[in-house]
C-alpha positions in Angstrom: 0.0 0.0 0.0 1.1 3.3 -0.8 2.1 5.3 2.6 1.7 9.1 2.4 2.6 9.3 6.0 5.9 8.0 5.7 6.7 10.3 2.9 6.1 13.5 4.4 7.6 12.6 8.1 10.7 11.5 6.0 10.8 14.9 4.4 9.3 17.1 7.5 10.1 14.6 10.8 7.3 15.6 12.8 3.4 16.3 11.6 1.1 18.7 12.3 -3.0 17.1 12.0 -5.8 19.5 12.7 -7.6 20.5 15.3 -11.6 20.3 16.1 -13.9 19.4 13.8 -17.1 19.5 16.2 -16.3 22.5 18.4 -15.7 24.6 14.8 -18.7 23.4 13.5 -21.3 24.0 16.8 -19.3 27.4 15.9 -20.4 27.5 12.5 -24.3 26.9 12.8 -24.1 23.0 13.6 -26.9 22.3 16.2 -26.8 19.5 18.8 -27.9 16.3 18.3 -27.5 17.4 14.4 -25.2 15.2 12.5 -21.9 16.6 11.3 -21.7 14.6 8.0 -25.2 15.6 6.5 -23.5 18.9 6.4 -21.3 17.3 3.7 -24.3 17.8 1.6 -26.6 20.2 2.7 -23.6 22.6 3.8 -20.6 21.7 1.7 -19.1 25.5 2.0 -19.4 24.9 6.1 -16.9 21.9 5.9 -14.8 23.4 2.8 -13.9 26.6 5.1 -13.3 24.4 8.4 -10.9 22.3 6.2 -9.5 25.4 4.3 -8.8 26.9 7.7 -7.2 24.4 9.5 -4.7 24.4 6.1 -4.3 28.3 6.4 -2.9 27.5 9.8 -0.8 25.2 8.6 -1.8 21.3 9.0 0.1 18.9 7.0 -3.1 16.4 7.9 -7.1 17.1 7.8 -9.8 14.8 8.8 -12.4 14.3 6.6 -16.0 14.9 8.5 -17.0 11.4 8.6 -16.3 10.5 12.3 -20.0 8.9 12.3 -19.8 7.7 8.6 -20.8 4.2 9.6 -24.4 3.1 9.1 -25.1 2.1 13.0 -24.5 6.4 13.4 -26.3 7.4 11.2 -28.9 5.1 11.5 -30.1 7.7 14.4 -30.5 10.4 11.5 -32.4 7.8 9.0 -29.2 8.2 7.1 -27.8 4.5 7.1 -28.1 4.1 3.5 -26.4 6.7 2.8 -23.0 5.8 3.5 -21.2 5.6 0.7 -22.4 8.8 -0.7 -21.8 10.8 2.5 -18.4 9.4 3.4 -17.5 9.8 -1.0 -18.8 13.8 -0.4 -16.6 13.8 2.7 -13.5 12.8 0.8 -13.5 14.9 -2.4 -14.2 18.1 -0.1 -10.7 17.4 1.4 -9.7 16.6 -1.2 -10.4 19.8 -3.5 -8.5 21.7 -0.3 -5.9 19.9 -0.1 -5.2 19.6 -3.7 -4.8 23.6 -3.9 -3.0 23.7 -0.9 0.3 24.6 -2.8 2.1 21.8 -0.6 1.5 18.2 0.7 -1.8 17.8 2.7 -2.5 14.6 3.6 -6.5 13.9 3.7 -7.2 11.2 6.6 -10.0 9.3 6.7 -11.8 9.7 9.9 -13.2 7.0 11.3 -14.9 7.1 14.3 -16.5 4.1 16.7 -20.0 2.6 15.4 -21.6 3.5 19.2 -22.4 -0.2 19.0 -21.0 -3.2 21.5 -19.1 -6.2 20.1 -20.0 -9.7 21.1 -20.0 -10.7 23.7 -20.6 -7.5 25.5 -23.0 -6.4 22.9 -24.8 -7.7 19.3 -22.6 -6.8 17.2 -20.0 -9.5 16.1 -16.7 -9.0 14.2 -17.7 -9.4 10.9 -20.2 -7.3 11.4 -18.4 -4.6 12.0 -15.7 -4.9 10.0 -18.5 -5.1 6.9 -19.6 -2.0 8.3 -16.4 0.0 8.5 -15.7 -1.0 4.6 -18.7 0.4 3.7 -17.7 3.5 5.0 -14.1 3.1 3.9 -15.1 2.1 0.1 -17.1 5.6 0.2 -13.9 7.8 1.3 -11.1 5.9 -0.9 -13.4 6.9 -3.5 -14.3 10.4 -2.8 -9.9 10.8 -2.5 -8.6 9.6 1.0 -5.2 8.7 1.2 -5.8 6.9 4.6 -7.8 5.5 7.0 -8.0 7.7 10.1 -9.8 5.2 12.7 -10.0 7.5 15.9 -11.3 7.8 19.5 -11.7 4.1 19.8 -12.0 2.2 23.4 -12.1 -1.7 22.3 -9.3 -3.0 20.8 -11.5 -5.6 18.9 -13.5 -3.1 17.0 -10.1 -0.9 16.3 -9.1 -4.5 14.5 -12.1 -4.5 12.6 -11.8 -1.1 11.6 -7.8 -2.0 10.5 -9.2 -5.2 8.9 -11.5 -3.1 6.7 -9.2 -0.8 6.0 -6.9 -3.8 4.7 -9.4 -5.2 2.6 -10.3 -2.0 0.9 -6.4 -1.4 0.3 -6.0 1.5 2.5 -3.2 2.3 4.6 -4.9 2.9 8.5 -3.6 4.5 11.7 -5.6 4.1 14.7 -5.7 6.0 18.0 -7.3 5.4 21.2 -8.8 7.9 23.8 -7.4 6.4 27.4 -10.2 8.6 29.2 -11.1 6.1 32.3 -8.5 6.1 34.9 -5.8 6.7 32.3 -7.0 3.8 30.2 -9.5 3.1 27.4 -13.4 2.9 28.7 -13.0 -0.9 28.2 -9.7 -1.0 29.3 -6.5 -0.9 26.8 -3.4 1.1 28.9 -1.6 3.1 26.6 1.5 1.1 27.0 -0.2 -2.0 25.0 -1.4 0.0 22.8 0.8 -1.1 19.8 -0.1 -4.7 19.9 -3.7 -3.9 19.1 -3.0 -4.6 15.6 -0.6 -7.3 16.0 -0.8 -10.2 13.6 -2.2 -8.1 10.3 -0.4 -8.6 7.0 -0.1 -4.8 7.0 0.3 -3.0 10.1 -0.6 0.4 10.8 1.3 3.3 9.3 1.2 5.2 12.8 -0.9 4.6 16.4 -1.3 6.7 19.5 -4.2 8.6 21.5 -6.7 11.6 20.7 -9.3 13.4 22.6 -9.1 12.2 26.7 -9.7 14.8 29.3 -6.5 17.6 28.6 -3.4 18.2 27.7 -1.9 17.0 30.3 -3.1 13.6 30.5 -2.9 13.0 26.9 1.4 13.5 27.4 1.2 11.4 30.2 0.0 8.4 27.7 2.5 9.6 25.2 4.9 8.5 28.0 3.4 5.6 28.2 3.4 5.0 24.5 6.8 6.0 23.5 8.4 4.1 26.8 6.8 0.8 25.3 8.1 1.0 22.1 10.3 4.0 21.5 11.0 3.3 17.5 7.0 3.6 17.0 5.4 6.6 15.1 3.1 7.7 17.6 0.3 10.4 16.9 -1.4 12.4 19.6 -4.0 14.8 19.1 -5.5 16.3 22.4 -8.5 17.8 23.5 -7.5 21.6 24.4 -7.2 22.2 27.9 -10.0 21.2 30.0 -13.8 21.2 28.9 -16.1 23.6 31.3 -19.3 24.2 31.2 -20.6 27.7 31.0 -24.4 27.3 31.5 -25.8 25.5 28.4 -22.4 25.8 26.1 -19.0 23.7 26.6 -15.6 25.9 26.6 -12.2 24.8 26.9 -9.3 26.1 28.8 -6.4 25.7 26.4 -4.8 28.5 25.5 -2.8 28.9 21.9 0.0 29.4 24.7 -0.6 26.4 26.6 -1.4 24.3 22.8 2.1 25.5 21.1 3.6 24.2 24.7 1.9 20.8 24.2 3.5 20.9 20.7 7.0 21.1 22.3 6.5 18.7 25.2 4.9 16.1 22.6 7.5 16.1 20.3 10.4 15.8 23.4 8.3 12.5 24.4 8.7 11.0 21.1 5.5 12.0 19.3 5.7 11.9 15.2 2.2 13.2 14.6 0.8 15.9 16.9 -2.7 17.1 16.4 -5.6 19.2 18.9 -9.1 17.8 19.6 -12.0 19.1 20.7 -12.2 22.7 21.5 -8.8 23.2 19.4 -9.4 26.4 16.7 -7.6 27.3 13.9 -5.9 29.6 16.0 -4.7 27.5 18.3 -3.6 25.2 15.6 -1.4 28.6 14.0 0.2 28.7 17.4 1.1 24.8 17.0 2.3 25.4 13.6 4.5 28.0 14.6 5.5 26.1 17.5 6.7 23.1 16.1 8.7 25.1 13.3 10.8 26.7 15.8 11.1 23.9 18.5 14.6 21.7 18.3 13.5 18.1 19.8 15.0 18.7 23.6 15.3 15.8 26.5 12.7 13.7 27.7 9.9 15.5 29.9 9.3 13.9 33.5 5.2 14.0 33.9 6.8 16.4 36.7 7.4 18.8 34.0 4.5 18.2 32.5 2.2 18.8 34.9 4.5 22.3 36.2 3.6 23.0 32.2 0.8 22.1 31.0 -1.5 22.0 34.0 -2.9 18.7 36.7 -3.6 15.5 35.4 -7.7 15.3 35.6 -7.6 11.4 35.0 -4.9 9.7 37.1 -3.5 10.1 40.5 0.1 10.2 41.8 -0.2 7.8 45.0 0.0 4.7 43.2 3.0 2.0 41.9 3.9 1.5 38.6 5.6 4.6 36.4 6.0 6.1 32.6 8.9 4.4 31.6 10.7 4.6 35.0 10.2 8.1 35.4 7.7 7.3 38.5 4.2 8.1 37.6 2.0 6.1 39.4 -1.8 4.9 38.1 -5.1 4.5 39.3 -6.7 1.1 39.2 -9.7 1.0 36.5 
């Protein structure tokens, strides 16, 4: 398979993915409970400006809006046979930004979780799923993705279907998990085993890591994690920015462009090749990043000590139990 990734790190060593696609669409008009990727139709100049902004600020990777491209998502909007057209629209709106770009712009994929249970937990078994995230994966390699994005997954078993989809529609994949419950996945992956989730494919993925979470801060304490395991990996994080508060009815987040182009620098001293914001990260939070990265000169190792001084407290683990980040002595919370 053709690896786009591995082209630009070689030529750029560390990437910049975008920032929010939710949070800059609520912004836009998008109401709740509406779903994102009918706007890929009825809105197409909505998604072409939050993609064409995110490229002004400088991302080398943007996210198609398909996060709930699969048919058990949009099943709630009497959408679900509609997934090949909307994930296709998806695409080739990247696609026509990044292809005037003027540089290399990588269009990802996005794949998000099918809000469904796997068997024996749930109904859903692995075929299932893995017919199901084809579906939505034929739809964006033919509206112009260049890889599958799978993102904010909790169970390693679906993130395998999701690969094995991607693998039989001869797509390269990444995946990333969001370790939001006690520092690990809601159904219980630790960042640290994170790279065996796709162990045993005849392709493996082009890059893995961690995205959304509860901050900054916690998201760099996985990178740790990540990175201690298996320091030769290309690891990707993109992280929520700051902390999500609620301001009566609306959701804001505490993250500075300050505090993001900071996250930049620690991520890429703990070993991360891809660095990206989630939720609540702008486009001008994502300039900062941009300008961030350019400057920063990969320094040592950060302690979580350093971290935390940084970037803020850790909302998601505590610092009273054994264990560490690769030796460096963070302790974690039972899940």
């Amino acid at each position: 398979m053709k690896n786009v990734i591995d082209a630009l790190l070689a030529e750029k060593g560390v990437l910049l993915a975008d920032g929010a696609t939710g949070t800059n669409l609520f912004a836009m008009g998008l109401e709740s409970g509406e779903a994102p990727e009918l706007w890929n139709e009825t809105a197409p100049e909505k998604i072409t400006t939050l993609h064409q902004k995110f490229v002004d600020a400088g991302a080398d990777i943007i996210l198609t809006n398909s996060f709930g491209g699969t048919r058990h998502r949009l099943k709630l909007h009497h959408a679900q046979d509609r997934v090949f057209e909307l994930n296709k629209k998806a695409a080739e709106i990247a696609r026509a930004v990044a292809d005037k770009a003027g540089r290399k712009v990588i269009v990802a994929g996005s794949i998000g979780p099918t809000g469904e249970l796997l068997v024996p937990l749930g109904a859903m078994t692995y075929d299932e799923a893995v017919a199901a995230f084809k579906e939505q994966i034929e739809g964006l390699l033919a509206g112009g993705a260049e890889i599958a994005w799978i993102e904010t997954m909790s169970a390693p078993d679906e993130a395998r279907a999701a690969a094995q989809a991607a693998i039989d529609a001869g797509l390269p994949y990444t995946y990333t998990f969001s370790f939001d419950t006690a520092g690990r996945s809601m159904m219980g992956l630790a960042p640290k085993d994170v790279h065996g989730v796709g162990e045993g494919f005849a392709d493996s993925a082009v890059a893995v890591g961690a995205n959304c979470g509860v901050g900054a801060s916690d998201i760099l304490a996985s990178l740790l994690d990540m990175t201690a395991a298996k320091p030769d990996a290309k690891v990707i994080v993109k992280g929520n920015c700051g902390i999500p508060e609620f301001r009566g009815t609306e959701i804001h987040y505490s993250g500075t462009p300050e505090l993001m182009a900071d996250y930049v620098r620690l991520a890429v001293d703990a070993g991360a090749k891809i660095v990206g914001g989630c939720c609540g990260t702008s486009f001008e939070h994502l300039a900062a990043m941009r300008k961030s990265l350019d400057a920063h000169q990969r320094g040592d190792r950060p302690t979580l000590e350093a971290i935390v001084e940084r970037i803020g407290p850790l909302r998601n683990k505590t610092a009273d139990q054994s264990g560490g980040v690769g030796g460096e002595g963070r302790r974690r919370r039972r899940a």
